[in-house]
Rosetta silent file (secondary structure, phi, psi, omega in degrees, C-alpha in Angstrom):
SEQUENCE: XXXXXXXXXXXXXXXXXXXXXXXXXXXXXXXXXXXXXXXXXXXXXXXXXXXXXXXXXXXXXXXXXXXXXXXXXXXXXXXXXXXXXXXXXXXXXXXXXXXXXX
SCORE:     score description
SCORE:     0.000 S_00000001
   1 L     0.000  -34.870 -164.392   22.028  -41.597  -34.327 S_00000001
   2 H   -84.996  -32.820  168.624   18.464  -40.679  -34.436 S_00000001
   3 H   -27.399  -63.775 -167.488   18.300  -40.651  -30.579 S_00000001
   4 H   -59.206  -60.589 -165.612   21.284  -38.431  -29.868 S_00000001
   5 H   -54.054  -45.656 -140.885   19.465  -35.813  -32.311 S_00000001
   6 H   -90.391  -44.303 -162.815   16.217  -35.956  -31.010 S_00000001
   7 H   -68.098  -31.547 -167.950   18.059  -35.503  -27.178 S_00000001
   8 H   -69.533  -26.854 -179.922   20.344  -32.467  -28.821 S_00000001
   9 H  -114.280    1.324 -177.496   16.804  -30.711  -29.687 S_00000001
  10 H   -98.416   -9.706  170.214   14.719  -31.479  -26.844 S_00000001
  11 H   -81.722  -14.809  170.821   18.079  -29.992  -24.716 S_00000001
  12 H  -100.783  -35.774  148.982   17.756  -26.870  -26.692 S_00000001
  13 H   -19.054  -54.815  170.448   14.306  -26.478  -26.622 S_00000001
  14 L   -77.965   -8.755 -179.788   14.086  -26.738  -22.866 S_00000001
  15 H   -81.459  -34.792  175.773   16.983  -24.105  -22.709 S_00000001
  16 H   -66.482   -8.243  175.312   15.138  -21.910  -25.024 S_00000001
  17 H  -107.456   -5.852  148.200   11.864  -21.880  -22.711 S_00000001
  18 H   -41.523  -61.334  132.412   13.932  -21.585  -19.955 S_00000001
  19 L    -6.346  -65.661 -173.922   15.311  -18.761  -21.016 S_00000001
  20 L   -70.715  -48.404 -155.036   11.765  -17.508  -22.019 S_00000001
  21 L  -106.664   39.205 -176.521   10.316  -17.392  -18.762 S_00000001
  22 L   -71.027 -174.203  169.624   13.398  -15.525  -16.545 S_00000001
  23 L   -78.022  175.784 -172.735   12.241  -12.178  -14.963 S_00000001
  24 L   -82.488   17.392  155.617   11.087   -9.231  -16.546 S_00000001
  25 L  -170.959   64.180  164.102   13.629   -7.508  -15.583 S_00000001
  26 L    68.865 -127.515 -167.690   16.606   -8.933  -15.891 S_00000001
  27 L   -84.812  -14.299 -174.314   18.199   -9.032  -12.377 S_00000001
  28 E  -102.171  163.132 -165.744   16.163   -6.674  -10.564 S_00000001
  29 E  -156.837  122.451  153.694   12.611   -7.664   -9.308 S_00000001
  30 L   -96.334  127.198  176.041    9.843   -5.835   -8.066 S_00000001
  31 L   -89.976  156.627 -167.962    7.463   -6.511   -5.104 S_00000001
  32 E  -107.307  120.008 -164.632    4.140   -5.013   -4.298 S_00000001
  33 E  -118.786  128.940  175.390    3.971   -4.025   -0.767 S_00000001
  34 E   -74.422  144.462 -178.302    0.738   -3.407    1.343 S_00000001
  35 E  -133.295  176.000 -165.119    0.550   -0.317    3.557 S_00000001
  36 L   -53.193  -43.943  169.842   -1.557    1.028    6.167 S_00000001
  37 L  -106.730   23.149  168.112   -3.960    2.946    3.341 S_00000001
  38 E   168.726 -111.246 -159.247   -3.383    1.562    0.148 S_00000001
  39 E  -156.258  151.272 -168.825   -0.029   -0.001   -1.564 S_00000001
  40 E  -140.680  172.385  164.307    3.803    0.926   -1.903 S_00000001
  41 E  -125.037  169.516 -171.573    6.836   -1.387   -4.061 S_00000001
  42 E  -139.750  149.583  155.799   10.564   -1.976   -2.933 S_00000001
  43 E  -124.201  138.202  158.345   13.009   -3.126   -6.099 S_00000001
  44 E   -80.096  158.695  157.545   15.312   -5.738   -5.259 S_00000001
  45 E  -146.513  125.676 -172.872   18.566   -6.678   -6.245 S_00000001
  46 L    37.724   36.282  169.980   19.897  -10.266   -5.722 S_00000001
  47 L    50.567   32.560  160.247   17.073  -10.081   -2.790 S_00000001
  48 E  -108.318  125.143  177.069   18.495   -7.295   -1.293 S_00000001
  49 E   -51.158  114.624  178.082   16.143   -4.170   -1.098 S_00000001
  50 E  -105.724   -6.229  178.800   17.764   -1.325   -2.983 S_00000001
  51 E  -138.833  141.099  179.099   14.672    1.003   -3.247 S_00000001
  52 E  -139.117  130.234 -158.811   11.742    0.970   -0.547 S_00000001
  53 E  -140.653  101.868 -172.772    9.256    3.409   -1.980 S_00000001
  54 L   -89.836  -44.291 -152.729    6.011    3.309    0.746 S_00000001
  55 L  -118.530  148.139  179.636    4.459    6.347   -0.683 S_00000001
  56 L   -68.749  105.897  174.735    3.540    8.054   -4.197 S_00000001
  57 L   -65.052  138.072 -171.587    6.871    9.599   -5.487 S_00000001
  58 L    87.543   -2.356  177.472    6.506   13.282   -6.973 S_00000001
  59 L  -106.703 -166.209 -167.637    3.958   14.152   -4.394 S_00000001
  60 L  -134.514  112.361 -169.299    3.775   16.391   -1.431 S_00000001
  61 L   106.827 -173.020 -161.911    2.660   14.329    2.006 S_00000001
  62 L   -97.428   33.303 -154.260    2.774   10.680    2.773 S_00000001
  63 L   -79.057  123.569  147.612    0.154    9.215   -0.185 S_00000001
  64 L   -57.766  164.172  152.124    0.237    5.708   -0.438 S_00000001
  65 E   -35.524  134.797  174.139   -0.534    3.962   -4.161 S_00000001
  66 L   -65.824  -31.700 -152.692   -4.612    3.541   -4.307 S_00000001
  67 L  -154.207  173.800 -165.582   -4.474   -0.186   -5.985 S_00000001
  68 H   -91.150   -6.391  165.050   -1.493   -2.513   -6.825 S_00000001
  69 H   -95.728    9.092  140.970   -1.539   -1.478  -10.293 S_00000001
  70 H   -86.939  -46.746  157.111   -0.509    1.822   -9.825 S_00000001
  71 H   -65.270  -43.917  159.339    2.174    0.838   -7.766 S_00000001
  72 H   -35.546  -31.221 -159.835    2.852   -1.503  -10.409 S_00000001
  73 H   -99.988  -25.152 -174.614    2.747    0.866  -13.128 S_00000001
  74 H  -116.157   -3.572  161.810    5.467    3.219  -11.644 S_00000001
  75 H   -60.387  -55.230  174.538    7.850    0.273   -9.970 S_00000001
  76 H   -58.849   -0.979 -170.197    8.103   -0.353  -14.086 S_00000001
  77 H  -117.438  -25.400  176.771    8.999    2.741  -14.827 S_00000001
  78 H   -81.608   -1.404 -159.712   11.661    3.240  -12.016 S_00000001
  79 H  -113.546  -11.446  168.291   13.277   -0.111  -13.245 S_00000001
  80 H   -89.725  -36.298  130.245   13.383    0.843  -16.640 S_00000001
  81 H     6.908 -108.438  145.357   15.194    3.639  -15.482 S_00000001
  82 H    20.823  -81.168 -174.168   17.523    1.916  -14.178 S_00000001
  83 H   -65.701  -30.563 -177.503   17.865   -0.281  -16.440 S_00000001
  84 L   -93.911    0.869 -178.776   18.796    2.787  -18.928 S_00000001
  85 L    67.555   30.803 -165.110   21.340    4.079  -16.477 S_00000001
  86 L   -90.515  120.867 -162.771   18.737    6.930  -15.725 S_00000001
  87 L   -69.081  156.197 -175.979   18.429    8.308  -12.475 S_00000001
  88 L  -123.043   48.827  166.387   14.888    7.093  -11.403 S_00000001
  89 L   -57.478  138.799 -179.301   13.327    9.781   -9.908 S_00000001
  90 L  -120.905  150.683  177.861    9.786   10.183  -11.007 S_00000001
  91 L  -101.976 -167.537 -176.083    7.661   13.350  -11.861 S_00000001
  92 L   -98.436  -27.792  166.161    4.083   14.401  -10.857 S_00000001
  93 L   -52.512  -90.363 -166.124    4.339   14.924  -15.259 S_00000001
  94 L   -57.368  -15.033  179.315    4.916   11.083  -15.573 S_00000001
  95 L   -92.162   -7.860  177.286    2.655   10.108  -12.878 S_00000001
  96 L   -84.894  -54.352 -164.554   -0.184   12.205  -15.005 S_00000001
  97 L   -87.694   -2.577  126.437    0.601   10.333  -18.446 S_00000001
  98 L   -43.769  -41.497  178.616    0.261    7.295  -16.195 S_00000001
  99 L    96.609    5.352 -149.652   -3.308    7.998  -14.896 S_00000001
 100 L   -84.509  158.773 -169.009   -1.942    7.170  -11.474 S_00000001
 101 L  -110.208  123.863  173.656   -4.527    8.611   -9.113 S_00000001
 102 L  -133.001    0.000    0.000   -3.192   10.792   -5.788 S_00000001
């Protein structure tokens, strides 16, 4: 008897850290993409591209991201979008209260 319990909590355990470590965001998954001057993201879905974003959205010209955390920082923000059923157009406003530098 004491077996089967001890198998019944180490099978929920591993489902709960399973669980725990899925992606951040839920089904969709963003990559960090290098470009000729600096850094762009694509979000996936089921590991099909559905957004390929090369360039700093809200700007005027071709600007790549400077670093991978600025592309990072607004790939999270279009997916939370998304995720809110928001269209996920970004402004040169949100790209300010971000810091992102262009």
């Amino acid at each position: 008897m004491m077996m089967i319990n001890k198998f019944w909590i180490s099978l929920f355990c591993t489902g709960i850290l399973l669980i725990s470590c899925g992606k951040k965001h839920g089904n969709l998954e963003i990559k960090i993409t290098r470009q000729n001057s600096g850094y762009g993201y694509q979000i996936l879905k089921k590991q099909k591209i559905m957004i390929n974003q090369p360039f700093i959205p809200a700007i005027q010209g071709e600007k790549s991201f400077k670093n991978e955390t600025d592309a990072q920082k607004t790939a999270d923000l279009v997916v939370n979008k998304i995720e809110k059923y928001s269209f996920p157009k970004i402004s040169i406003h949100e790209l300010d209260s971000m810091k992102i530098e262009y």
